[in-house]
C-alpha positions, 0 to 999 in steps of 0.5 A: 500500500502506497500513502502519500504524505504531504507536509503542509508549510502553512498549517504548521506555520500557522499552528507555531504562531499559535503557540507563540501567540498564546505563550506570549499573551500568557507572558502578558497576562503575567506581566500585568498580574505582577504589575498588578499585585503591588495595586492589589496589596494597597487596596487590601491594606486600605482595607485594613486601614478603613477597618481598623481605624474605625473600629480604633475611632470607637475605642478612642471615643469610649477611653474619652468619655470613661476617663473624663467623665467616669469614676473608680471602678467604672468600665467599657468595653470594646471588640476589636475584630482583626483582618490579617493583621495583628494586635499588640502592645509597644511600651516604647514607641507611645510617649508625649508630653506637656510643659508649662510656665508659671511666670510671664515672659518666660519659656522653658524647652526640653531635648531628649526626654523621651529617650532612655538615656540618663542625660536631657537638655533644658533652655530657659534663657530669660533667667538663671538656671538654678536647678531642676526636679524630678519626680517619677509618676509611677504610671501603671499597674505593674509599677508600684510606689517604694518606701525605704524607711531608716533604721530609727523610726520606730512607727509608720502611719499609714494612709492612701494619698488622695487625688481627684479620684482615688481608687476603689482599693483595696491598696496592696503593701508589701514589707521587706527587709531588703530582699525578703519580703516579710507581710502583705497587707490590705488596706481599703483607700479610707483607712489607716493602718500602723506599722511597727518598724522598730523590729525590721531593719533595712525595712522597704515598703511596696505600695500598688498606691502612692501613701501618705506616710507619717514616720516618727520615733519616741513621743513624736515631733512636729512635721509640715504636712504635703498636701492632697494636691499641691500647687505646682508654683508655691507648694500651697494647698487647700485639702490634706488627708493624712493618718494621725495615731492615738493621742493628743496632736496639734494640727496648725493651719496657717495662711497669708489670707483670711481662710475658712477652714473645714475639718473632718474628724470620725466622720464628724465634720466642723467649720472655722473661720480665720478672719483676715489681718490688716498688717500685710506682714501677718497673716492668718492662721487656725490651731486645734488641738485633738485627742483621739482614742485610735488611728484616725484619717483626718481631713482638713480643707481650707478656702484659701491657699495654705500650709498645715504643721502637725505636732504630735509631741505636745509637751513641746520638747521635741519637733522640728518642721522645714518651713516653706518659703513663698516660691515653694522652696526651703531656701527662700527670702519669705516665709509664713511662720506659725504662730506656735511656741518654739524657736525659729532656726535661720541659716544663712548659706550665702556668702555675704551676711543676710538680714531678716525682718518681721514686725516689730523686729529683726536679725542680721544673720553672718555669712554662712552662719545660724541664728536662733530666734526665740518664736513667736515675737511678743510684737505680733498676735497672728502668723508672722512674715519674715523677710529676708535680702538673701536666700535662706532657710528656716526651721521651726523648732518645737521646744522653748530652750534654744540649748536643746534642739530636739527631732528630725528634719530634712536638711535641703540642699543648698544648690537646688533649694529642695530636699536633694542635691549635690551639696548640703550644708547645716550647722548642730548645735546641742551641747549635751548630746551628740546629732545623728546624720542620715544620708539616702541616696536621690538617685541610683548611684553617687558618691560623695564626701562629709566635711567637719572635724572629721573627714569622710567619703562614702559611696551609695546605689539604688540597693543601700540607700541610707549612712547613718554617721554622729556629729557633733556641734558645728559646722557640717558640709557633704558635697556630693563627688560623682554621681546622683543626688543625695537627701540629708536628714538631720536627727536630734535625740531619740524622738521626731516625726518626718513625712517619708516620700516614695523613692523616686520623689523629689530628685534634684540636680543643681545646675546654677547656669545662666545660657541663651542656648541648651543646657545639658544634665543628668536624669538621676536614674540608671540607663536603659538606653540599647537595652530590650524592650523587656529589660526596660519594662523591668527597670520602670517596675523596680523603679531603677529607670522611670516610665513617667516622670515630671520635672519643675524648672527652679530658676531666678524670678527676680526675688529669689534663685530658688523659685519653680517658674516651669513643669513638664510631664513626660509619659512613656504610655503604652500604645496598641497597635494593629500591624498589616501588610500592605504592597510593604511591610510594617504598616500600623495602625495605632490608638496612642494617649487618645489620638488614632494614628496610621503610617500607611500608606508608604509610612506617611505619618497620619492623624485620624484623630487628634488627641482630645483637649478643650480650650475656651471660653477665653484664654483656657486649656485643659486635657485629660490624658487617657494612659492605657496601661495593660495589664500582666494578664492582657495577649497579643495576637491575631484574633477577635480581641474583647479589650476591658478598660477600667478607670484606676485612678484620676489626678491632678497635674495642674490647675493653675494660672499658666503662661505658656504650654507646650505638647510634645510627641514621640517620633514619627507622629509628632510632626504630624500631630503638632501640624494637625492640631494646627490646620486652623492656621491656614486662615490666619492672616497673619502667619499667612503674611509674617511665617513663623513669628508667634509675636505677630500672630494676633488674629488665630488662638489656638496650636502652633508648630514651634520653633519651627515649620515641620517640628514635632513640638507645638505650643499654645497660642493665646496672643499673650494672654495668660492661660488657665491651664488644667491638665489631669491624668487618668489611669486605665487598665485594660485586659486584652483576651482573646473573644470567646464566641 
């Protein structure tokens, strides 16, 4: 059988161009796919975007209302429902802060705060820069407060420090004699309980609350009370809350102004009535003496700005009180004494003799010398007001023999003006006994030098905080030689009663610099800077780094050195953050102190919300600082999360005549925070015309990026008008589970 086979050229032709066709559509197809894919992913992420910032719109607006308007123990709830992202917490990404100024023509501007370093800048160029304070908040539930109590007191009167809105308790405290902890006891917010520290030594106190602790020995003494919520420029208050044992003690309100005095003794409450003076160098003052059958918390509120002294010795042998000069400092050129029985101590650490005036008398005090002046002048018959050329300090001694002082007092340190510094001088003067010193370490690390008839150095850290050494009558300087700063207290006898604050209180730093540009200091806590985000969250519970801290500017106010003319409040808060994917990497999602935030797309810093204040009517500011704080308990992770949020506590930072205020934020929001709040300044005529001059802005109230276009730092535009300035912080816990359907 014959075939013939006839290859056609065409239909193969034909056929490879098929091919070829199809193979190149195809490579099309996937090139366009691939092309594609980027514009695929972004849309997905803004999907996740769209979805998640409105469910952050609805948590931001429910920790809002909760922490204005709730009270202790009141909660929300919130589902937050995940696409293919994930939740989760940054401890170190969420901080801000605010500033003010409490005197006119006055800035104060800070640089790294916000890092975990031990070193900040501060400017303040219109004065001399004293010194600065700093105090940690001890924000959050896992950052308890500490106590560390000196071998000599033999009991501590314990009660809760009150705020706006205190918690509902009851209040955790742990003993420890230094390592090892000894009792744990319950306390309910409006009670008061005794500790007996004569049977502990290197005793140390943890507190899930900050407390009010009375410290005393033997019968007692005398000490100046803090108040509930002190004023921020003179230290003043208006309500104390504070344990008082057994007994009979004196409580002595005293004030430059006429004061209606409320107390509330055993639930029963009175009334009193300090009538005004017409000499201006007196002023008014309120004394009761109360005898209790057991420990009592006592309340006392006045209608004016006042101090209150409580004596517990009222055979008036034994009691020494640190009085406050006007600018809240010890060191000072006026004080308000009381009108009590005593001797008043004045010392003159200046180099140049110092004279001391009140009415119907005075006294010439030599240069780095000690006066004492038999208390009160028979020439007046209400609080006297002493005034003074220099800065000094004055005591207040509780006994009617100046050859025997007798209790305990801080002595202040004489390069801040406060209870802790780098020197410390202070004069003894008992014959017939022999003073102990205590010295407690204001930081984590210093060592330093005492100077009298003997000579001595000494190193202190964060775990032996206290020296005990005796000294004898004269002169006595400790200067501190490297490191952070120390806190002298001054023991005379076997009795006294001292208020104890919590470790991180009141750390101060001499800095005594006149400067038109950055002034560099230490933070007196040990770095944390490269450290892991774990080992830093261990180093704000121990206390040994803080998480949020304040600090007060003391600088010259033309009357005095030693005057608080600017705070600020730092925060390292928690941020919850929903991270996804998009055509890139790292895309966010985040709810931070009350702002909703977004990098995405392309990590474009973006504001969804603008954290909440309220300004008007007039010259008025005020926000309240929403600070979620998760709790030990709370997951992370990628499923439907129930997130429930209860208000812990509310307090005050400040409510007071300001000057100027500033915000800050943490790093990549903060220019996008400080140039959202401005968006209303677009319509200014003015900054339209003169950029960048906050003098010249007359016609726009309201923020301004300053010092600069494009700054993460904003400030609050009044047209130089003072502001009344509020600014209060609410504490939130929240639990993040996984929803169970």
């Amino acid at each position: 059988m014959k075939r013939n086979l006839t290859r056609n050229d065409e239909a193969v032709s034909a056929a490879i161009a098929t091919v070829l066709l199809f193979g190149g559509v195809v490579s099309i197809i996937g090139l366009m796919l691939v092309s594609m894919l980027p514009i695929i992913e972004e849309l997905e992420g803004s999907i996740e975007r769209d979805d998640m910032s409105s469910q952050m719109m609805i948590l931001a607006q429910q920790t809002e209302v909760l922490s204005e308007h709730g009270m202790p123990g009141d909660s929300t709830e919130v589902e937050l429902i995940p696409l293919d992202g994930s939740l989760s917490w940054d401890s170190t990404r969420g901080g801000m802060w605010y500033s003010s100024t409490w005197l006119d023509d006055t800035t104060f501007r800070m640089k790294g705060i916000l890092d975990f370093d031990d070193q900040i800048e501060v400017k303040h160029p219109e004065s001399k820069t004293t010194a600065v304070c700093f105090s940690d908040l001890r924000l959050g539930p896992t950052r308890p407060f500490f106590y560390s109590v000196p071998d000599w007191i033999d009991n501590l009167a314990v009660s809760a420090k009150q705020g706006l809105a205190s918690p509902l308790g009851p209040i955790k405290i742990k003993m420890f004699n230094g390592e090892t902890a000894t009792d744990t006891i319950q306390m309910n917010v409006d009670d008061t309980i005794t500790i007996d520290a004569s049977s502990i030594s290197d005793l140390r106190i943890e507190s899930s609350h900050e407390l009010m602790v009375l410290a005393s020995s033997g019968q007692g003494g005398a000490a100046m009370i803090t108040p509930d919520n002190p004023s921020k420029v003179d230290q003043t208050g208006r309500s104390w809350t504070f344990p008082v044992s057994s007994g009979d003690s004196i409580i002595h309100v005293i004030s430059d102004e006429a004061n209606l005095i409320t107390s509330t003794i055993n639930s029963i409450e009175a009334k009193h009535i300090a009538a005004s003076v017409t000499d201006s160098r007196e002023g008014t003052y309120w004394t009761s003496t109360v005898t209790l059958t057991e420990d009592t918390v006592i309340t006392i509120s006045t209608s004016a700005p006042s101090r209150l002294i409580l004596v517990t010795d009222t055979t008036a042998t034994t009691g020494t009180v640190n009085l406050k000069s006007s600018s809240g400092s010890f060191l000072g050129t006026e004080f308000i004494t009381p009108q009590l029985t005593g001797y008043l101590e004045l010392n003159n650490p200046s180099d140049s003799i110092a004279t001391a005036t009140w009415k119907g008398g005075g006294i010439s005090i030599a240069a780095g010398g000690t006066e004492l002046v038999e208390w009160p002048p028979s020439t007046t018959t209400n609080t006297p007001i002493i005034d003074i050329d220099k800065d000094i300090l004055a005591y207040w001694h509780n006994n009617f023999s100046s050859s025997n002082i007798a209790g305990a007092a801080v002595v202040p340190a004489h390069d801040t003006g406060f209870s802790s510094g780098l020197k410390h001088q202070f004069d003894t003067h008992n014959s017939n006994l022999v003073d102990t010193i205590f010295s407690q370490i204001a930081g984590y690390s210093s060592t330093w030098n005492y100077s009298s008839s003997t000579t001595f150095n000494h190193t202190s850290d964060y775990n032996n905080q206290f020296h005990e050494f005796a000294a004898e009558v004269g002169s006595h300087e400790i200067d501190v030689l490297d490191g952070h700063p120390i806190r002298v207290y001054r023991l005379s006898g076997n009795s006294a009663l001292v208020e104890l604050n919590h470790d991180g209180a009141e750390r101060c730093v001499g800095i005594d610099t006149t400067a038109s540009g950055w002034i560099a200091t230490d933070l007196p806590w040990n770095t944390v800077s490269g450290r892991s985000e774990l080992q830093i969250l261990n180093a704000w519970s121990e206390g040994s780094h803080p998480s949020s801290y304040t600090i007060d500017l003391i600088a010259d106010n033309g009357q005095t050195d030693y005057s608080i003319v600017a705070s600020a409040w730092i925060f390292h808060i928690s941020r919850l953050t929903y991270e996804f994917t998009s055509s890139v990497t790292g895309m966010e999602v985040a709810y931070s102190n009350g702002a909703v935030l977004t990098n995405h797309p392309e990590f474009l810093p973006t504001v969804l919300k603008q954290p909440n204040d309220r300004s008007g009517p007039g010259p008025r500011f005020a926000s309240t600082i929403p600070a979620l704080n998760p709790t030990s308990d709370s997951t992370v992770g990628a499923g439907v999360m129930n997130l429930d949020i209860e208000l812990a506590y509310r307090e005050s930072l400040a409510s007071e005549t300001a000057y100027e205020v500033r915000r800050g934020w943490y790093s990549p929001y903060g220019e996008a925070i400080a140039n959202s709040a401005a968006s209303g300044l677009d319509q200014s005529l003015d900054w339209t015309i003169y950029p960048g001059s906050l003098e010249l802005l007359t016609d726009y109230v309201g923020w301004v990026p300053d010092p600069s276009i494009g700054t993460s730092e904003a400030v609050w535009h009044t047209n130089g008008a003072a502001i009344q300035f509020s600014l209060q912080l609410s504490s939130l816990d929240v639990t993040m589970l996984e929803a169970v359907e």
